[in-house]
N, C-alpha and C positions, 0 to 999 in steps of 0.2 A: 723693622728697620726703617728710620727716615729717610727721605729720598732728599736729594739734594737739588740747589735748584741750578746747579751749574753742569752741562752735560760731561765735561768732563771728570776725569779722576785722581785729580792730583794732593797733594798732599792736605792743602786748604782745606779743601772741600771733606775729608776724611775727620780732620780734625772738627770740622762744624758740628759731622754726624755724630760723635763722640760727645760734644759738650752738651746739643739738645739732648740727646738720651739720659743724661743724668740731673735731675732737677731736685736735691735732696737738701736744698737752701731751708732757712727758716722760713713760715709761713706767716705773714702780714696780714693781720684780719682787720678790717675796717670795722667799725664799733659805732654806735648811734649817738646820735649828735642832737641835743637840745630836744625835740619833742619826736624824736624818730622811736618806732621799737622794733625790736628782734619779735618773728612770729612764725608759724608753722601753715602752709594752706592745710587747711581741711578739706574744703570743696571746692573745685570748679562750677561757674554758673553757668560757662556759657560766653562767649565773644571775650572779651578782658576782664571778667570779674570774676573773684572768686570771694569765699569765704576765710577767715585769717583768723586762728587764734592768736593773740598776742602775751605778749609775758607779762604785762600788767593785769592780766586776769580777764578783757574784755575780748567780745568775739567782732570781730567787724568784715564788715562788705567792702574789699578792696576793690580796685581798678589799678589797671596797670597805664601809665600817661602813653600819650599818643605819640610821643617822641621817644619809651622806650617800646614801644609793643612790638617791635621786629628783633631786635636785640635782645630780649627776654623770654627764655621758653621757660614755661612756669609747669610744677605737676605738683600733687597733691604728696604731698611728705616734706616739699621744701622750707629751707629755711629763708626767710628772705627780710628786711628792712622796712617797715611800714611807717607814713607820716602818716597821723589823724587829721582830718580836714580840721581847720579852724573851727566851723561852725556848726559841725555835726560828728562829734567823737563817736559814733556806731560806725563812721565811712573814714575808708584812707586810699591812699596812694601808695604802688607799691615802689617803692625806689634801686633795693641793688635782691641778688639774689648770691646767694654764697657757696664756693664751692666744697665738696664733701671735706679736703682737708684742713679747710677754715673752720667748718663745723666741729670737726675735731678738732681743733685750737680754740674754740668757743667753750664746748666742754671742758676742756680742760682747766680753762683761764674760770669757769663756773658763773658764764655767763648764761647758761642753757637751766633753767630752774623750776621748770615745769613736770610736772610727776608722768605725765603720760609716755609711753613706749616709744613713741615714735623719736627719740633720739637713740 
């Protein structure tokens, strides 16, 4: 049960509890833009980097930028948004990280096309 943030218990505040608890809206997946790709970690390395399969076929040494590294907990099975650097396509950046009912809405939409298990 969600706690409310009003200490009272009047009718408002019942009805707030009632609407967060139900969230069975459609799911809005954000999708890659211009030279972004969808990618799975494989490995952590260690501080902000980890290793990234990507869905165009290449494996690359991500980093996560220094203005999301707090806001992003990254683990090896995710799926998340990779930009390739400009100047070196083995390295990217990792951009957003997606939640598991996005990934099911990625599936489904058969944007996920990689043979390995981990979907």
């Amino acid at each position: 049960m969600a706690f409310s943030k009003f200490k009272d218990k009047s009718k408002k505040n019942k009805a707030l509890l009632v609407n967060t608890q139900s969230n069975d809206g459609p799911v809005r997946v954000k999708l890659p833009v211009g030279r972004e790709v969808i990618g799975v970690i494989t490995q952590r390395c260690g501080g902000s980097r980890m290793i990234v399969s990507c869905m165009d076929g290449k494996s690359r040494n991500c980093r996560v930028p220094g203005r999301k590294r707090r806001g992003l907990w990254l683990r090896e099975g995710d799926i998340i948004i990779v930009e390739p650097w400009e100047f070196d396509e083995n390295k990217g950046d990792v951009l957003f990280k997606y939640t598991p009912a996005a990934v099911d809405r990625l599936k489904k939409m058969g944007k996920l096309t990689m043979d390995n298990d981990e979907f």
